[in-house]
C-alpha positions as a printed NumPy array, in Angstrom:
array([[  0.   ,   0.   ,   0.   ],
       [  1.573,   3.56 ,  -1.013],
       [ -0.252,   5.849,   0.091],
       [ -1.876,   4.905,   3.949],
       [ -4.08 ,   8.543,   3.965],
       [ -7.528,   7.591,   4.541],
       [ -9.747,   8.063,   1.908],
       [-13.539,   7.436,   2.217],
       [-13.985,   8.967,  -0.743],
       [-13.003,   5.926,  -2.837],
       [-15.025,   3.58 ,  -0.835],
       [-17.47 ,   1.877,  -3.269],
       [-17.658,  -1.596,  -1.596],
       [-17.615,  -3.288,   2.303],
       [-13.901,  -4.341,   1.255],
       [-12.997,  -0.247,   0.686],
       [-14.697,   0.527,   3.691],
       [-12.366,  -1.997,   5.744],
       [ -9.634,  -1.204,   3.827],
       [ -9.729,   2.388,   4.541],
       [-10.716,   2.085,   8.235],
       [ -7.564,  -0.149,   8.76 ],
       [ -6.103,   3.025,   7.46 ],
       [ -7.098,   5.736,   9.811],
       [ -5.825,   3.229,  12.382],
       [ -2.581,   3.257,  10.592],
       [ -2.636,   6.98 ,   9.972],
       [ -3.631,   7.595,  14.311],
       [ -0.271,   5.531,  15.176],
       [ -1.824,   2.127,  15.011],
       [ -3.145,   2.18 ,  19.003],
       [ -3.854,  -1.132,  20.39 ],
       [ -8.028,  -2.44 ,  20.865],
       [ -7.635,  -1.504,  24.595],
       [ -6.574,   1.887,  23.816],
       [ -9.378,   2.941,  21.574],
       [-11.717,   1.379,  24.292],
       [-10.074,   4.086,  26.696],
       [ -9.961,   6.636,  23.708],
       [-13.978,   6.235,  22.931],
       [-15.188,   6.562,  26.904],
       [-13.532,  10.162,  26.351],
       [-14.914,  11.07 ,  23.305],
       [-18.066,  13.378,  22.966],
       [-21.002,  13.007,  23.566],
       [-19.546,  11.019,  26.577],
       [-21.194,   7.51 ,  26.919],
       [-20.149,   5.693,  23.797],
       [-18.119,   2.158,  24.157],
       [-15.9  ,   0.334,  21.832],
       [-15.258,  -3.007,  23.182],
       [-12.147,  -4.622,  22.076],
       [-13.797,  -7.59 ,  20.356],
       [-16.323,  -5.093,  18.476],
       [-13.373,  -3.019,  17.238],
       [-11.725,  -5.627,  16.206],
       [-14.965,  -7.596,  14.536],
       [-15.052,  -3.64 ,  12.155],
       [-11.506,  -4.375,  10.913],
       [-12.366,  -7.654,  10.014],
       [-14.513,  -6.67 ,   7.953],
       [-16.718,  -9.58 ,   7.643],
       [-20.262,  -7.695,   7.861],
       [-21.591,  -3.955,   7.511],
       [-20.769,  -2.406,  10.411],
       [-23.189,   0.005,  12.343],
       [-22.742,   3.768,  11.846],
       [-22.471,   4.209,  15.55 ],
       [-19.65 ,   1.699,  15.64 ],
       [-17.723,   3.226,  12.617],
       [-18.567,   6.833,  14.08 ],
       [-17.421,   5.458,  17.395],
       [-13.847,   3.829,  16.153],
       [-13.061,   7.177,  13.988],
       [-13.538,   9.615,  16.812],
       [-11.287,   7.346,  18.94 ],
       [ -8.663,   7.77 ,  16.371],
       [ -8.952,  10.934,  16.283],
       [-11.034,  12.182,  12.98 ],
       [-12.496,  15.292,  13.742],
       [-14.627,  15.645,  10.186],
       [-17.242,  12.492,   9.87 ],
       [-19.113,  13.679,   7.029],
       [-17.561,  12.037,   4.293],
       [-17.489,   8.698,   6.376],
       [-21.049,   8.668,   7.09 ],
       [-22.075,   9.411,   3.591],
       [-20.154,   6.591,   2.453],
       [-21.783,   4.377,   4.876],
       [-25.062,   5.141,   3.72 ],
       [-24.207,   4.769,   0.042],
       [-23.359,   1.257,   1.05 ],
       [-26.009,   1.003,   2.823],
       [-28.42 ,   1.818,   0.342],
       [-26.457,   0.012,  -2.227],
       [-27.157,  -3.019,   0.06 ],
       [-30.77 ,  -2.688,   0.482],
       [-31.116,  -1.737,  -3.754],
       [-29.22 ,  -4.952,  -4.593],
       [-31.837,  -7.025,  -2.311],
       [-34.505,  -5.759,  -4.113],
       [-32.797,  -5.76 ,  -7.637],
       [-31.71 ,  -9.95 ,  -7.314],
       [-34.338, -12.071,  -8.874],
       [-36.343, -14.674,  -8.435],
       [-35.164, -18.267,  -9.86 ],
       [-36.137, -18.681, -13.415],
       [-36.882, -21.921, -15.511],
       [-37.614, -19.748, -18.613],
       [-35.547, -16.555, -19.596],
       [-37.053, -13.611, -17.903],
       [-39.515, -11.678, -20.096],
       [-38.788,  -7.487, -20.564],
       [-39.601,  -5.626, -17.857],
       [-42.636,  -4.016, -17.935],
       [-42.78 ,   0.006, -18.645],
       [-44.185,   1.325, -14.986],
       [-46.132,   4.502, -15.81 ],
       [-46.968,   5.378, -11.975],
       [-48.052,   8.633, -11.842],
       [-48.293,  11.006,  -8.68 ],
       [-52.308,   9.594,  -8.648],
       [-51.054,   6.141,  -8.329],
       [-48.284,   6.793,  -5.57 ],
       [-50.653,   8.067,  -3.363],
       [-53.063,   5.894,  -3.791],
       [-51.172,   2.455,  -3.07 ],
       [-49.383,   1.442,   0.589],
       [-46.68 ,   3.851,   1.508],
       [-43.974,   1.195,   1.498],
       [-44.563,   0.409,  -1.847],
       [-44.762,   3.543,  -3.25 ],
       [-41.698,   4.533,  -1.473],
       [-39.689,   1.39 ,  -3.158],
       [-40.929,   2.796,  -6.718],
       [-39.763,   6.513,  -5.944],
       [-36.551,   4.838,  -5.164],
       [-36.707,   3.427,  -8.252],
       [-37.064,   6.754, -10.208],
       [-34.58 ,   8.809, -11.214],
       [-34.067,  12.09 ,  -8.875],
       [-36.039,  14.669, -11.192],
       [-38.957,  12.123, -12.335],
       [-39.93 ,  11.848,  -8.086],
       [-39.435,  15.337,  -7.571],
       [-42.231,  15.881,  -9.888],
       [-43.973,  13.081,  -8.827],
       [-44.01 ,  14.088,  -5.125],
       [-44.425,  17.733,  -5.27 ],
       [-47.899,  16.697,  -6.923],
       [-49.012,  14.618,  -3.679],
       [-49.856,  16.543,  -0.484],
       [-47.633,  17.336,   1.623],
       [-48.427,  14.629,   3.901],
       [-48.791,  12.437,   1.06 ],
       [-45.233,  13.049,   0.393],
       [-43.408,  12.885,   3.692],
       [-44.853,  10.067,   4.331],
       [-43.853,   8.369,   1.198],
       [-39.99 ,  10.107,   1.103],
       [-39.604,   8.914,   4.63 ],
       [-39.115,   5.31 ,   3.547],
       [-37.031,   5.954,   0.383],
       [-33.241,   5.303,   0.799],
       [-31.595,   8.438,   2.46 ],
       [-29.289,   9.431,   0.079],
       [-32.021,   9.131,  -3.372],
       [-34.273,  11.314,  -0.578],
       [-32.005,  13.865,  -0.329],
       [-31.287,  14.441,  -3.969],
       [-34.907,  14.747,  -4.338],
       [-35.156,  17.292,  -2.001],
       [-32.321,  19.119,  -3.417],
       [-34.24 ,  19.116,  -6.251],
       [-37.911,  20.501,  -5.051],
       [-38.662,  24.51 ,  -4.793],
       [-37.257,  25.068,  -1.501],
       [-41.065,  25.909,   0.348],
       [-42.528,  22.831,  -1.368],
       [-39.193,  20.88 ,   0.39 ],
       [-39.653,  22.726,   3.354],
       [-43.707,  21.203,   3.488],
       [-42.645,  18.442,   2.82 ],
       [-39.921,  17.674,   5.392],
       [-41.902,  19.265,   8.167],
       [-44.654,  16.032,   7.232],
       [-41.934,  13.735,   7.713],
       [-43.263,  11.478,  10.815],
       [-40.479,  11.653,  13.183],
       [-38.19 ,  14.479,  13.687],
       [-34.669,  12.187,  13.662],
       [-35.476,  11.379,   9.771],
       [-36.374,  14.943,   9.273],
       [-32.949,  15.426,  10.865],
       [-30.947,  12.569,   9.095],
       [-32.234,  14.006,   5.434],
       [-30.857,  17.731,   6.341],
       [-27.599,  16.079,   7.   ],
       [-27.304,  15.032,   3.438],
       [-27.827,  18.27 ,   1.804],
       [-25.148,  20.053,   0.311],
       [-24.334,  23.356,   2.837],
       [-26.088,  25.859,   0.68 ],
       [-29.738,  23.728,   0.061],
       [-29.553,  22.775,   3.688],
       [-29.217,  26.415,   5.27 ],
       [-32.475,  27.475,   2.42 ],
       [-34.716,  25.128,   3.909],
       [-33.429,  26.013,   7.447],
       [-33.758,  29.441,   6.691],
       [-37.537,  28.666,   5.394],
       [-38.268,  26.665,   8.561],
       [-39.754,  28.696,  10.716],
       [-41.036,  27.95 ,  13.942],
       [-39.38 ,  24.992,  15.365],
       [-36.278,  24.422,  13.783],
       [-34.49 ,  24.626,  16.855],
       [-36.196,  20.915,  17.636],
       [-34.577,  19.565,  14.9  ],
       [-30.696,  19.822,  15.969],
       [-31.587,  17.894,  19.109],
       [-31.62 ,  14.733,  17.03 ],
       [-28.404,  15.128,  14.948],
       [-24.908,  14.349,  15.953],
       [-23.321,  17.156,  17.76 ],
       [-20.895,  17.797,  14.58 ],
       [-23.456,  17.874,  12.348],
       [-25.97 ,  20.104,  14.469],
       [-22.997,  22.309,  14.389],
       [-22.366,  22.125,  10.704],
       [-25.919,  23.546,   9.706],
       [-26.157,  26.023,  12.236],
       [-22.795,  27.525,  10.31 ],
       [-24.972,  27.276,   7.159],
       [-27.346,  29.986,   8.144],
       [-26.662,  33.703,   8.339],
       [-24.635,  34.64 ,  11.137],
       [-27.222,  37.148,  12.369],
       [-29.705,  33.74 ,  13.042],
       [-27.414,  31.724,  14.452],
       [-27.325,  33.309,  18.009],
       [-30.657,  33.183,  18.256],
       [-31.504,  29.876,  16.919],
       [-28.514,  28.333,  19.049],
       [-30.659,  29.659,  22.296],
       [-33.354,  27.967,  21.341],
       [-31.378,  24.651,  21.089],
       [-32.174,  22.147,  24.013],
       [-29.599,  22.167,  26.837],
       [-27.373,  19.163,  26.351],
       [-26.954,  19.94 ,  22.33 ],
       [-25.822,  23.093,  23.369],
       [-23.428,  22.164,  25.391],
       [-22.025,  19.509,  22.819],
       [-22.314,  22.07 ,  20.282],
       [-20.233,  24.445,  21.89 ],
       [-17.826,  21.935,  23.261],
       [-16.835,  21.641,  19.127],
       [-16.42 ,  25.569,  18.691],
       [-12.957,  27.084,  18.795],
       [-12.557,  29.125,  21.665],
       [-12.427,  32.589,  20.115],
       [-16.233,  31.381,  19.47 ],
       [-16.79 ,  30.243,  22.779],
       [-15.467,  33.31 ,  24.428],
       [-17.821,  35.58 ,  22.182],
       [-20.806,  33.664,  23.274],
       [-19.855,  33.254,  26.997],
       [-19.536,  36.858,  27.096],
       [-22.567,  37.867,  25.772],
       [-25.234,  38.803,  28.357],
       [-28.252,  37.117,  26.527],
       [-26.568,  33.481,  27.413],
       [-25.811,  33.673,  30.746],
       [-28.248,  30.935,  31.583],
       [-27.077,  29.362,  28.732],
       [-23.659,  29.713,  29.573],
       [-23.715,  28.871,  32.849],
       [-25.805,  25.507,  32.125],
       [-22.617,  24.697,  29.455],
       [-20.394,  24.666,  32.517],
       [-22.632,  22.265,  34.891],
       [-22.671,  20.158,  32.101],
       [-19.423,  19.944,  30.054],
       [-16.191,  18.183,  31.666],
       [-14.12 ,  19.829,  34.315],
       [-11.31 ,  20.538,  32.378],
       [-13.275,  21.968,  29.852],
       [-15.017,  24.126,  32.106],
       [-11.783,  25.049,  33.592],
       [-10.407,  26.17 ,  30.634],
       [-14.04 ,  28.372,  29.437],
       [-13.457,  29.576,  32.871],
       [-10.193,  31.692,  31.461],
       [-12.114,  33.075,  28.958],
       [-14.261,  35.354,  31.814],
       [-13.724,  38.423,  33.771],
       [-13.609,  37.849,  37.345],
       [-17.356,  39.297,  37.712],
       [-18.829,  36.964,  34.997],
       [-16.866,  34.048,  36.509],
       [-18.014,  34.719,  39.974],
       [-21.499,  34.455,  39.306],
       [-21.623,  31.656,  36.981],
       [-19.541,  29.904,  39.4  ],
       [-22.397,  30.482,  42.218],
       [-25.115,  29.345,  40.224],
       [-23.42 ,  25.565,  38.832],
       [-23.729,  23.201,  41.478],
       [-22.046,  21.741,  44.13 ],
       [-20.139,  19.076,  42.632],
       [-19.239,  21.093,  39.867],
       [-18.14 ,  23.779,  41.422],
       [-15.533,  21.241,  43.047],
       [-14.44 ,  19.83 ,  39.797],
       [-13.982,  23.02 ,  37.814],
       [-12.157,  24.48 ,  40.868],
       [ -9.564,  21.675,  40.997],
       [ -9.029,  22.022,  37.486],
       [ -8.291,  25.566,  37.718],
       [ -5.392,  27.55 ,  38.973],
       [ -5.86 ,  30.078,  42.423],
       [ -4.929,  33.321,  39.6  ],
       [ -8.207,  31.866,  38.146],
       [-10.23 ,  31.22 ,  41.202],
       [ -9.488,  33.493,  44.041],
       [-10.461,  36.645,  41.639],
       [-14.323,  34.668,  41.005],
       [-14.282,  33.736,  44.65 ],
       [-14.272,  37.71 ,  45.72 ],
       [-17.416,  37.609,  43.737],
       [-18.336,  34.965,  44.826],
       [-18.455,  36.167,  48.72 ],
       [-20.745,  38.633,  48.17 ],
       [-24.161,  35.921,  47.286],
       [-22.837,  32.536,  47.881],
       [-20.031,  32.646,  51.008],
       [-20.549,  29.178,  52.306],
       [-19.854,  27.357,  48.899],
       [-16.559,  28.29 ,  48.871],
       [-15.425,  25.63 ,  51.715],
       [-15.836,  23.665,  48.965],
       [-12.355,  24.486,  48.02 ],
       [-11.014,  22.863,  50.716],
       [ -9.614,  24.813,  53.773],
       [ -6.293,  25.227,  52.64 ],
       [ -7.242,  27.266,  49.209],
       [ -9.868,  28.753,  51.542],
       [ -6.466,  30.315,  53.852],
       [ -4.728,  30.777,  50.934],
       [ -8.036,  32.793,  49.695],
       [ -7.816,  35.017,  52.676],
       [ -4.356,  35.572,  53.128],
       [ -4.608,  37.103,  49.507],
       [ -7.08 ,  39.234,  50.356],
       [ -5.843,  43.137,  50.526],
       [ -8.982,  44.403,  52.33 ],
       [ -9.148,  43.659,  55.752],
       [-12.978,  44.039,  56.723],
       [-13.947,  41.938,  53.81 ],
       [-11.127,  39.069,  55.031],
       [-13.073,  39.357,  58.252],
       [-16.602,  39.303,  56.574],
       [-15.918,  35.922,  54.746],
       [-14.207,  34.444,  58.026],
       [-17.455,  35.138,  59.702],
       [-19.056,  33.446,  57.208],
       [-17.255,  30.837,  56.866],
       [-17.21 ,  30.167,  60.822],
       [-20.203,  28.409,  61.889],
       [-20.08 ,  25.687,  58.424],
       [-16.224,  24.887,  58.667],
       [-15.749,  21.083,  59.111],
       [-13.968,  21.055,  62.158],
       [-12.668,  22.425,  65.487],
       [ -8.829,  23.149,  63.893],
       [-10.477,  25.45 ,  60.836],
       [-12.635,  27.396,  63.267],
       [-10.034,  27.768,  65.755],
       [ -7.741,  29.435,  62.533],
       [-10.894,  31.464,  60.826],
       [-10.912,  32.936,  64.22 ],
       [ -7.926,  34.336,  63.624],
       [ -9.462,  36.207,  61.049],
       [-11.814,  37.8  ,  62.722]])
C-alpha cells in the first residue's frame, strides 16, 4: 500500500470501507483495541463504548458495520470531520438494500422485458406507503421530484420517509425550496427529518433552514453534535445566536464543546446566554469548564460559578489555577459565602491571606465560621476575625 491517507472517498464496496478504516488506524499511530476502548469513553457526547472484540470484529470486515460503531472507532482515532465517512456508509447502505430488491427470483424460462411502470403522482398516493416509497426509489431524482411535489404534503413525507436516504435527499435538493420545506416538516419523526438535512449540500440545507420557521431549533436535538454544528454555520450569522438559544440544553453544550474558543469566548460573554452559559459549565467536563473559565472576567466568573452546582463547582475548581479562582471567589463572597469551603480549607487560607482588604477578610471568616468542618479550621478562621 503507497499511500496509507484515509480516503472514504473511494469507498465503493464493504472491502474499501475496511480497507480504509484499517487506514485511519494506521494513519492515528496504530493504538492497540484496549486503547481505543479508553480513547472512545472520552470522546463526545460522553457515553459511547468500543469493546475490544467489536473493534476488532469492524476491521475484520466480515459484515456492515453500524454507523455508531464506525462513528465510534473514527472519533477514537482521532477524525475530527465524519461527514464524508457517514455518507459513504449510507451509500453502502443503500447500495445493500437496492441490490436485495434488484436480485431475482429463480427462473426456468428466460425472464420476459420488464414491464414500462407509468406510476403517476395519482397512483403513488393511492397504493401502501412502502410500496410507493420502493418505486420513488426506483425513479430517477427529477422524475420523483415531480412526482411528489404533486401529492400533499403529507402524502409526500410520508412516502420520502421510507425511500433510501441518500435518493431522498437528492430529491429534495431538487424541489422549490417551500414545497421541500412542506414536505420535510410532514416527515413522521423528527430524527429522519434530521438525518435528510444532514445530506444536503451546505447551501440547500441552510435554504430550507432558513424557510423553517417555527421549530427548527427541535430539529438539531436529534443530529450528531458535529453535524448540528455544521448547519447552524450554514445559516446567516445574524440567526445563528438566536436559533442556538433555542437549542435544548445538552446539544448546546455539545455544540459548543466543538467551537474554537475565540467562538466560545464571544458567546460566553454575551449577556443574553448567561443561563445558557452557565448551564454549558454544569454540564461539560471539568477541564473543559476550567479552561471556558479563562475566557471570563472575574465578575462573569463569579457568578456563573455560584449558580453551577455543588459538585461542579468542586471539579472546575480543581481544574483551575488560584490566579483563576481566588479573583471569582471575591465575587463569589458577596451571594454565595458558604460554597466556597468547597475548596477545601487550605485554598480557603490561601483565599484570605490574599485578600488586601481587611474588613472583607473578616466578613468571609465570619461566614465561613459556623459551616467549617472542624474544630482546627474554626479555631484558625478565628484568627481572622
Amino acid at each position: 500500500m503507497d499511500d496509507e491517507t484515509p480516503s472514504p472517498e473511494t469507498i465503493q464496496s464493504l472491502a474499501d470501507l475496511t480497507r480504509e478504516l484499517r487506514r485511519v488506524r494506521i494513519w492515528a499511530g496504530e493504538p492497540s483495541f484496549r486503547d481505543l476502548k479508553k480513547r472512545a469513553a472520552g470522546v463526545q457526547p460522553k457515553g459511547r463504548h468500543l469493546p475490544s472484540s467489536t473493534a476488532h470484529d469492524l476491521l475484520e470486515g466480515k459484515r456492515m458495520p453500524k454507523q455508531e460503531i464506525m462513528e465510534t472507532y473514527l472519533l477514537a482515532c482521532g477524525v475530527e470531520d465524519l461527514r464524508p465517512w457517514i455518507k459513504a456508509w449510507r451509500r453502502l447502505k443503500e447500495d445493500q438494500r437496492g441490490l436485495a430488491r434488484a436480485i431475482p427470483a429463480p427462473r426456468t424460462a428466460p425472464p420476459a422485458p420488464p414491464a414500462q411502470t407509468t406510476f403517476d403522482a395519482v397512483d403513488l398516493a393511492v397504493m401502501p406507503v412502502a410500496a410507493a416509497a420502493q418505486e420513488l426509489d426506483a425513479m430517477t431524482a427529477e422524475h420523483a421530484r415531480t412526482a411528489l411535489a404533486k401529492m400533499s404534503p403529507q402524502e409526500a413525507g410520508e412516502r420520502i420517509a421510507l425511500m433510501g436516504r441518500a435518493h431522498a435527499a437528492e430529491v429534495l435538493a431538487r424541489m422549490d425550496e417551500s414545497k421541500a420545506v412542506n414536505l420535510l416538516k410532514a416527515v413522521p419523526k423528527m430524527a429522519a427529518k434530521g438525518a435528510l438535512l444532514e445530506l444536503l449540500p451546505d447551501d440547500v440545507a441552510g435554504k430550507l433552514l432558513n424557510k423553517w420557521g417555527a421549530g427548527r431549533h427541535d430539529l438539531f436535538g436529534h443530529m450528531p453534535p458535529h453535524e448540528a454544528l455544521r448547519l447552524l454555520r450554514t445559516l446567516p450569522a445574524v440567526e445563528r445566536e438566536p436559533l442556538l438559544r433555542d437549542i435544548a440544553q445538552p446539544t448546546q453544550t455539545r455544540m459548543v464543546e466543538l467551537m474554537p474558543l475565540e467562538q466560545v469566548s464571544v458567546l460566553l460573554n454575551n449577556p443574553q446566554f448567561f443561563g445558557s452559559a452557565t448551564s454549558w459549565l454544569d454540564r461539560t467536563d471539568a477541564a473543559t469548564a476550567a479552561r471556558w473559565l479563562t475566557l471570563l472576567d472575574a465578575s462573569r466568573a463569579g457568578v456563573m460559578l455560584g449558580e453551577i452546582s455543588d459538585k461542579s463547582f468542586t471539579e472546575v475548581a480543581a481544574h483551575s489555577t488560584d490566579e483563576v479562582i481566588f479573583p471569582a471567589a471575591n465575587v463569589m463572597m458577596q451571594k454565595k459565602p458558604t460554597k466556597l469551603l468547597l475548596l477545601g480549607m487550605d485554598r480557603v487560607f490561601r483565599l484570605l491571606d490574599q485578600m488586601g482588604n481587611r474588613h472583607e477578610r473578616r466578613t468571609l471568616a465570619q461566614a465561613l465560621l459556623r459551616q467549617a468542618p472542624d474544630q482546627a479550621a474554626r479555631n484558625k478562621l478565628t484568627k481572622y476575625i
